[in-house]
N, C-alpha and C positions, 0 to 999 in steps of 0.2 A: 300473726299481724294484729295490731292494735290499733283503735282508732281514737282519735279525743275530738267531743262535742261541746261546743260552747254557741250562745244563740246565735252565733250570724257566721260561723265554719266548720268544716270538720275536717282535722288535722289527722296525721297519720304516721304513726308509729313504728318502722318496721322491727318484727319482734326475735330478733336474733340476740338480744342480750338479756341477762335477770331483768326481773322486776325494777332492783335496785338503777342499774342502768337507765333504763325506762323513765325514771323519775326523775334521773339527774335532767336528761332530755327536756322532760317537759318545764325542768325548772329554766334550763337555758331560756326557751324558747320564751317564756312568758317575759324573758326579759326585752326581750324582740317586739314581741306581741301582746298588749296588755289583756286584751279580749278574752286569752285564755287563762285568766285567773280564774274563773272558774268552771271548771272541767272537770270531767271524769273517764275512767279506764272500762272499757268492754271490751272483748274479742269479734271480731268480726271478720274473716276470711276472707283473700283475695281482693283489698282495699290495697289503692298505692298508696306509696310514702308520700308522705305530709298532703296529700290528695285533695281539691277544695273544688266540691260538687257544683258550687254556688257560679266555677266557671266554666266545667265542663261535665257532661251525665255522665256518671258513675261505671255506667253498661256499655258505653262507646268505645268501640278501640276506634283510633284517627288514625288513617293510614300521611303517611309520608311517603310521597311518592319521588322517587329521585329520576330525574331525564339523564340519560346518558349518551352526549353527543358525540358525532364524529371531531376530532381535536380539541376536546375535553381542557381547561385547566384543570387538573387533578385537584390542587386545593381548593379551589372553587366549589367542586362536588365530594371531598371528602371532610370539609372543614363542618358544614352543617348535618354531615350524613354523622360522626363522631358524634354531637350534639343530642341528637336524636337517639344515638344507639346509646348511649350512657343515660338519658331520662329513662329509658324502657326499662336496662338493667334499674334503676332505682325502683322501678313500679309502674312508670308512665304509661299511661293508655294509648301506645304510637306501635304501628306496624310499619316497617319500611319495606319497599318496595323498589325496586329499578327497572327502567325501560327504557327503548330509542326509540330511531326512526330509521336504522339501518342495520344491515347486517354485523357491518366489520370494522370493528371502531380503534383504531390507536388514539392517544391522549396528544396534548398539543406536543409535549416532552420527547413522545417516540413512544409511549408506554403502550404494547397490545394490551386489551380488554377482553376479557373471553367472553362466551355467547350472553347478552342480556335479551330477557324478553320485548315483544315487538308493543309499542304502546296501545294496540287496540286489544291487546289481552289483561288489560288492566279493567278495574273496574271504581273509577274513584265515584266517592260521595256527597254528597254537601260537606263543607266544612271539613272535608280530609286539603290535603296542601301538596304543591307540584312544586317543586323546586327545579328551575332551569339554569343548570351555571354555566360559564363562561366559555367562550372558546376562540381559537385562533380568527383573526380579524380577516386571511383572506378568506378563510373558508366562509364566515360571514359574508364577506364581500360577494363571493360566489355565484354566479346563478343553478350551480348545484343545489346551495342550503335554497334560494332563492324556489328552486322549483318543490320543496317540501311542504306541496298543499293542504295535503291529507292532516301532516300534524299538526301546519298552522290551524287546521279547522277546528281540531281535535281541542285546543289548547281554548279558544274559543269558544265550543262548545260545554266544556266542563266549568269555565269561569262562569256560563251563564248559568249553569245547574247550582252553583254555588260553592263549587271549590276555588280555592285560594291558591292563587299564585305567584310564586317566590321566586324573582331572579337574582342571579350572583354575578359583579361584574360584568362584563360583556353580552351575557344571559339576558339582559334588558334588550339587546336589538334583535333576538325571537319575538319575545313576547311586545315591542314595537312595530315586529311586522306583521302580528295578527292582526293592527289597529286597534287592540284594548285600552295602550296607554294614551290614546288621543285626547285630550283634553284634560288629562291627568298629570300630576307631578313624580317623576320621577329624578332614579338616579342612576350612575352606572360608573366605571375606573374614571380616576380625574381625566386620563389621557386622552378619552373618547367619552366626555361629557358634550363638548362641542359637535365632534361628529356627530353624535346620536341626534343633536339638537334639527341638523345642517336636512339630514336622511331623512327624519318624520318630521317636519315641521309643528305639525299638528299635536306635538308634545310638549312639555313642558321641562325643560332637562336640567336639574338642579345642580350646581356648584355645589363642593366643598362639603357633602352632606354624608353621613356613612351609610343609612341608610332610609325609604322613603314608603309610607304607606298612604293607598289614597283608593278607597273603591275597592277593595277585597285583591289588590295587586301590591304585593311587597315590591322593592327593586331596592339592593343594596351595593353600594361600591365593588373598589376588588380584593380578591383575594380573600385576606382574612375578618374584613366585612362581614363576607357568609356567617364567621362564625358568632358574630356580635349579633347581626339580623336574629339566626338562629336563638340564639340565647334571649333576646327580646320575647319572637313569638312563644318561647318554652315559658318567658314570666305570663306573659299575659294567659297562657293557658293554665298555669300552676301554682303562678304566683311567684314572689321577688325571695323567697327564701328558698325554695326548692330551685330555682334558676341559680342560684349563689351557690349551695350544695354543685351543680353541674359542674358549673365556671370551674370550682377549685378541684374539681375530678379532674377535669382537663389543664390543670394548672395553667388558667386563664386568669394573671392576679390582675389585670385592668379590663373593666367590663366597660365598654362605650354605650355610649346612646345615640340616637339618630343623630341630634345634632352634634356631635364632635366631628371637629373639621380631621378631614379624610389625609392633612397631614400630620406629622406628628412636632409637639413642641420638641421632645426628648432627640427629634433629628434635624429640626431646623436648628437655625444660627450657627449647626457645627458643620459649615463646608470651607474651613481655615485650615490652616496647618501651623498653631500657635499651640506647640506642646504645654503652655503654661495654662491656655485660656480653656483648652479643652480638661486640664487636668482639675480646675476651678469650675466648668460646668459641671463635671461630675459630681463632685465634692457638693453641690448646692443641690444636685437631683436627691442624693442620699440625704443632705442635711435642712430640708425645708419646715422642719419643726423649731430648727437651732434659729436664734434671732441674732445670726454672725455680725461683727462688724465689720469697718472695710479691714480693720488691723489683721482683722482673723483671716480674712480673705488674702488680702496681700500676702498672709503668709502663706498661705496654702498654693500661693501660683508661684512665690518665691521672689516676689515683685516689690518695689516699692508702693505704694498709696497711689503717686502720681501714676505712676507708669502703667499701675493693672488699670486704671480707669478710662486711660487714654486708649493703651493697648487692646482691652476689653471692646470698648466702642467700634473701633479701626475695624476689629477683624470679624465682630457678629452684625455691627448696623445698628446697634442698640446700647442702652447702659447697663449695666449690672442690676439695678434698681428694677428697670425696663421687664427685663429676664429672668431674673426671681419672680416677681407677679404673674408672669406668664405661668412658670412650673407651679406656683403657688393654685392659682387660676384652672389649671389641668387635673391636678390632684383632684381639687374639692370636685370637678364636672366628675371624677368616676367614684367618689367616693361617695356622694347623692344616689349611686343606683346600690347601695347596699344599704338591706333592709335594717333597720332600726338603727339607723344613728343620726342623732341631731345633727342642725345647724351649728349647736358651740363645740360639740366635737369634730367637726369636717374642722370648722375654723381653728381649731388647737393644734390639730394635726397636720394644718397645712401651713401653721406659722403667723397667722394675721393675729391680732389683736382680740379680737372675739368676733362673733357673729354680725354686729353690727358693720364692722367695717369688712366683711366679708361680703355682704351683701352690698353695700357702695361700692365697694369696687367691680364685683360682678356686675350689678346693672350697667356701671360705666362701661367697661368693656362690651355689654351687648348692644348698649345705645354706638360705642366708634365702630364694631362690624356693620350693624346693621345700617349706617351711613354711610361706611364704603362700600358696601355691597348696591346699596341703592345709586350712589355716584357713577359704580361701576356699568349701570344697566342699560 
């Protein structure tokens, strides 16, 4: 293992290739990073890869602790547990762990679970993290879950010691009914944002958000949320190159951020059955670099000018003009969480004009949500 110092990090090598290897590495990276123009090579044993002290001590493993409930969403709890186990293989300073609050756990699916440990043989720390994911709405409903005092206390108890806690979809209405999220903003599936609202009052239940931190309490939408959450808390622990390293282990090629709305551009406007107009979105998702005209387009749906424009509108709600900006708009929001690339390259590669009108048009779009959002309230 190798490590590089430069005044304000220290990066981390893992040493499985030549020398030669080695250097290409560090050349890459400075393109990334200008900080580490000037560096140098020592050995130094048992450092993770691209490791940065600056935001976690060196000597710390952080446990990740997984809850594993009775009717479990499985993705919920294996989407961020993958996340985790793939940082550690890199180097990361994370032990995982699993526990419940019962004996016999099948998944929401039907899936048997075999024996996990009971959570009070656990022993978290400050700063280690509990992941609570999702699980079936009657069992929530329950006065079974309902009568789980011991681990609502438990969960309570640890947040005030200073561990951090992570819920996944549904997972929000545990950690709702210990009273931690009272006065705090949260999130949870779009489908049971209102419910969750209705149940704790005393919350704050966010719309449309993927995922939501506020007071040492994650809460992220559903499903595959978990894994975006997750990959957030791995940046802030590691940093935004080593989180990007993960992402593309798990062939995760669009990384979201908290605010990306919880649906998606690439599946709205296509609930038609207009083989033309669907065969014309696709063509546009692939080609958002290309500055088409409508000639090119028309051909590509097999349409006349008139007809894709009219036809187009009819069946999404919208103009073709409308719906390019959107996909154009989506791109550049996930292209921003990858480390080192400009404002005029997001805008080149997502087709706009340059940075400037890149940024005009983003604000606009954030000033008409944030007024329908407030109209809506």
């Amino acid at each position: 293992m190798h490590y590089l110092e430069s005044e304000s990090r220290l990066w981390i090598i893992k040493l499985n290739h030549s020398l030669k290897d080695i250097k290409q590495e560090i050349a890459e990276q400075q393109i990334l990073w200008p900080e580490m123009s000037d560096i140098w090579l020592t050995q130094m044993p048992g450092i993770p890869y691209f490791y940065n002290p600056n935001q976690l001590s060196m000597s710390l493993i952080q446990q990740v602790i997984f809850i594993v409930p009775p009717y479990v969403h499985v993705l919920d709890l294996t989407g961020p547990v993958q996340v985790f186990y793939e940082a550690a293989e890199y180097g990361a300073p994370y032990k995982l762990l699993y526990c419940t609050f019962q004996n016999q756990i099948i998944s929401s699916a039907g899936l048997p679970i075999g024996p996990v440990q009971h959570f009070t043989e656990t022993q978290p720390k400050p700063g280690d993290l509990i992941f609570v994911p999702g699980m079936d709405m009657d069992y929530i409903r329950s006065e079974e879950f309902r009568a789980e005092h011991d681990f609502l206390d438990w969960l309570r108890e640890k947040h005030a010691q200073g561990v951090i806690i992570c819920s996944v979809c549904t997972g929000a209405f545990i950690v709702a009914r210990t009273g931690l999220l009272n006065g705090r903003k949260c999130t949870t599936h779009w489908k049971r944002v209102d419910e969750l609202q209705a149940t704790y009052p005393q919350i704050l239940s966010l719309h449309d958000r993927l995922f939501v931190h506020d007071g040492g309490i994650y809460t992220s939408a559903g499903i595959t949320a978990g894994i975006d959450l997750a990959l957030a808390i791995l940046e802030e622990h590691q940093g935004p190159l080593f989180a990007s390293k993960i992402a593309r282990e798990l062939v995760v090629y669009l990384r979201r951020g908290p605010h990306h709305s919880q649906k998606s551009i690439y599946l709205d406007y296509r609930n038609h059955m207009n083989v033309a107009v669907h065969q014309l979105q696709d063509w546009l998702i692939a080609n958002l670099k290309t500055k088409a005209t409508l000639d090119t387009m028309a051909e590509v749906a097999g349409m006349s000018i008139r007809n894709l424009t009219r036809t187009f509108r009819k069946e999404t709600g919208i103009s073709i003009h409308e719906y390019t900006t959107l996909l154009r708009l989506e791109l550049a929001r996930t292209l921003q969480h990858n480390p080192g690339i400009t404002m005029e390259a997001i805008a080149e590669k997502c087709g706009f004009q340059d940075a400037r009108q890149l940024r005009r048009i983003w604000q606009k779009d954030v000033l008409k949500n944030s007024t329908r959002s407030f109209i809506s309230t």
